[in-house]
N, C-alpha and C positions, 0 to 999 in steps of 0.2 A: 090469827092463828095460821100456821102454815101448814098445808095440805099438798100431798105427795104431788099436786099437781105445780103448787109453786116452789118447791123444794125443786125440783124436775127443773122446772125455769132457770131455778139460780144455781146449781151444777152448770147445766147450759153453758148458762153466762162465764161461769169460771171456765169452763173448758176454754171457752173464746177464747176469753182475757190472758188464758195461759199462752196459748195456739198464739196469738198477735203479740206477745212478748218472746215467743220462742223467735219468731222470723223475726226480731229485731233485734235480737242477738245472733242472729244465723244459724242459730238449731233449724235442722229439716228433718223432715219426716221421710223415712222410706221404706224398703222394703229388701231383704237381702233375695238376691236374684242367682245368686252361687257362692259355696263357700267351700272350698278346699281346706279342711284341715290340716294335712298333711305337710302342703307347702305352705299353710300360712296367708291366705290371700286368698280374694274373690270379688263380688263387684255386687253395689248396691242399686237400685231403682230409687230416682230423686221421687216423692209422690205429688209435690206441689210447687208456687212459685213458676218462677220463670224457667228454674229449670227441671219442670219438670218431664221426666221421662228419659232424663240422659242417667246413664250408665254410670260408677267412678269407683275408681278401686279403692279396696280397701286391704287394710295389712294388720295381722295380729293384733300389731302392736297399738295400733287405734283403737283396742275395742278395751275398754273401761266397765269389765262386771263389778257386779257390787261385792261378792264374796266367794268366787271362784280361781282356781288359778289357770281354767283352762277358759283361751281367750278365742272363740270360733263363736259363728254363727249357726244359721240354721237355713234352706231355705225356706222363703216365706216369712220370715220374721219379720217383723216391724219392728225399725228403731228411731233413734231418734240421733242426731249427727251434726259437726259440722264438718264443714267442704274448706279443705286448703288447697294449695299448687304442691305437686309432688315433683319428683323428678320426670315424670311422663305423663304429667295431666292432673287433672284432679284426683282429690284422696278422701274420701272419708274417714273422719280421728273423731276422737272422743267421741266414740258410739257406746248409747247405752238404751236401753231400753225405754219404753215409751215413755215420757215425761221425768226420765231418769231412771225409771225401775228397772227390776232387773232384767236379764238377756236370759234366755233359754240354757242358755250354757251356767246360770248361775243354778239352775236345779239337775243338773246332769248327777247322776248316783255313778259310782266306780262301781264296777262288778269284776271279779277276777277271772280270769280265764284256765288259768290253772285249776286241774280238779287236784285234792288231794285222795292218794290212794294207800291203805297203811300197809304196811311191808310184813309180810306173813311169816 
């Protein structure tokens, strides 16, 4: 019979198994460290591996939500990433949220800014 204590074990163990299949395909884990909306780009924190603690830009266009059409970070976020060569260093692309889920930006609500005022 399984008891929340071996259940607990075997999550565990899947996280591992997942985490050691992530690095073997080059998914990394990080953390977004700034994110400009406006222009589209900002720069990730690598969290582990060899390289970890270096910096790499990222660009809109890398970020991969699940059902959103606005493609921004947050910071502080944790995602999940791979690292290519860019024009000026490394990139982070195909960023999505932690073990693929979604990005912070995939729960963003529109709110209007306009009030309506009706005309007397």
């Amino acid at each position: 019979m399984e008891t929340p204590d071996n259940m607990n074990t075997e999550c565990n163990k899947m996280c591992v198994d997942e985490y050691v299949c992530d690095q073997e395909h080059g998914k990394l884990i990080g953390v977004c460290k700034w994110f400009n909306k406006k222009l589209g780009y900002g720069f990730i924190t690598i969290l582990q591996g060899e390289k970890k603690g270096m910096n790499v830009f990222v660009h809109h266009s890398g970020i991969k939500p699940l059902n959103s059409h606005f493609r921004t970070l947050r910071k502080g976020e944790y995602i999940h990433f791979d690292v290519e060569d860019g024009k000026n260093g490394l990139q982070g692309v195909g960023v999505t949220g932690i073990l693929g889920g979604p990005l912070m930006c995939d729960n963003l609500t529109i709110t209007s800014t306009t009030k309506y005022h009706p005309q007397q």
